[in-house]
N, C-alpha and C positions, 0 to 999 in steps of 0.2 A: 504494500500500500504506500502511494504518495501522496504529499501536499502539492496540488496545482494551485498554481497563482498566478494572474492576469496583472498586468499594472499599465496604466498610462496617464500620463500629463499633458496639460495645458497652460495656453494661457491665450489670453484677447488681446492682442499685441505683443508685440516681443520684447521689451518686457512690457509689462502689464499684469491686471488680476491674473492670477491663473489658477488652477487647481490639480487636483490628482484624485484616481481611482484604483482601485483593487479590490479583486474578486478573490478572493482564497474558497477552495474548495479544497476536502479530505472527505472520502467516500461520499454519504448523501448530504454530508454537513455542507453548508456553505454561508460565507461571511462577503459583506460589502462593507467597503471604507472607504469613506472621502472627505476634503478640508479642500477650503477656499484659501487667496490672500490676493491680498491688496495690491502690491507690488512685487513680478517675479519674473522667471524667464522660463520657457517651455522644458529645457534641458533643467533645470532646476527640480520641476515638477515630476517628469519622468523619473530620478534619479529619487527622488526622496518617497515617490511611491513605493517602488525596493523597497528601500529604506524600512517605510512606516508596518511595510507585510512582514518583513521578518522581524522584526521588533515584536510585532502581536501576536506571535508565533509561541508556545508555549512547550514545544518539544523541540531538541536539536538534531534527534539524531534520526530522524523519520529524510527519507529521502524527498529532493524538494526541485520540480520545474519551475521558472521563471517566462513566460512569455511575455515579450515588452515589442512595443512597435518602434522602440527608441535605437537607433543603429551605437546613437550616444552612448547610451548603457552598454546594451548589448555586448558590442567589440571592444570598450574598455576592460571589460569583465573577460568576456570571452577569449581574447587577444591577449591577454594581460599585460595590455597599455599602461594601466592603473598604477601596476606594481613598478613599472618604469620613473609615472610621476612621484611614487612615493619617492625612491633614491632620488629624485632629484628636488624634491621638496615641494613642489606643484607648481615649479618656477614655470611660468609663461600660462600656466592653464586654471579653466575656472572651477570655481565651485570648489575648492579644495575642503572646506566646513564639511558638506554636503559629503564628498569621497571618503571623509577620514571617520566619519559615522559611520558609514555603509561600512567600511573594513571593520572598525570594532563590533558590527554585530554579525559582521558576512564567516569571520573567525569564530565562531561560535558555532558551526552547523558544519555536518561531516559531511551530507552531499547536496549541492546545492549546483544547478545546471538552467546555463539561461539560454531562452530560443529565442530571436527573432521573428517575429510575425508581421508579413503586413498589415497596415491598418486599415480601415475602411472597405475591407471585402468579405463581411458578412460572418468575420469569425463571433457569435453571439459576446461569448464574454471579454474580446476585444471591444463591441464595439459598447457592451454595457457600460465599461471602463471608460470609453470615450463621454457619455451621457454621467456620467459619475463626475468626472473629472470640469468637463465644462459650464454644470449644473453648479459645483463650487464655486468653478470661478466665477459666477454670475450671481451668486449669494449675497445678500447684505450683511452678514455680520463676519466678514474675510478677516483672517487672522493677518497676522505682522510677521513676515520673511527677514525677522531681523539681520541678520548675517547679508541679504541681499541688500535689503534698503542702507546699510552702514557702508558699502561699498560703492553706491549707485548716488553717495552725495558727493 
């Protein structure tokens, strides 16, 4: 048995509101998450949906797919780009706040495998994920992306 997770972000400009979605499913169980904000970037969004699924995750050693329509995610992860910017300290690249979470909870789980999907062709819980993510960003009570908005003065 595995944990399937769906993730994708948004945002209504670039930057701009944006939000995130995630579908986690384990056998017939299944869970939705999402959060708005106020000021953000699309890449931002995608990367902290990750984020936010394994964080809610309450086992680590259950085997675990990632499908994201983020090439961003995706091939940092997959590629392990990631692990490049780490030794070089995230000099040139964004979001390092965002990456350096993702590793303290990505280090926690024994198997964790991410797939690319395209988006917008009818995968159901991609495109839930899509209606998740952009229903946030369209929210009136949007949280605060402090870590973006400290950088974006």
């Amino acid at each position: 048995m595995k944990i399937t997770i769906y993730t994708d972000g948004s945002s209504i400009g670039n930057p701009g509101p944006g939000g995130y979605g995630v579908v986690l499913m384990f056998g017939q169980l299944r869970k939705e998450l999402s959060e708005g904000f106020r000021l953000t970037t699309n890449n931002r969004m995608e990367l902290l949906a990750v984020i936010v699924a394994l964080e809610s995750l309450k086992k680590n050693d259950i085997p675990i797919e990632i499908y994201t329509d983020s090439k961003y995610v995706c091939d940092a992860i997959e590629k392990k780009w990631v692990w490049g910017w780490v030794k070089k300290g995230f000099a040139g690249k964004k979001n390092p706040d965002l990456w350096l979470r993702f590793l303290r909870i990505y280090k926690n789980f024994t198997d964790v495998k991410f797939q690319w999907v395209k988006g917008h062709v009818g995968i159901p819980e991609n495109e839930r994920c899509d209606v998740l993510a952009t229903t946030a960003a369209r929210g009136e009570k949007l949280l605060i992306d402090t870590e973006y908005e400290a950088l974006d003065k």
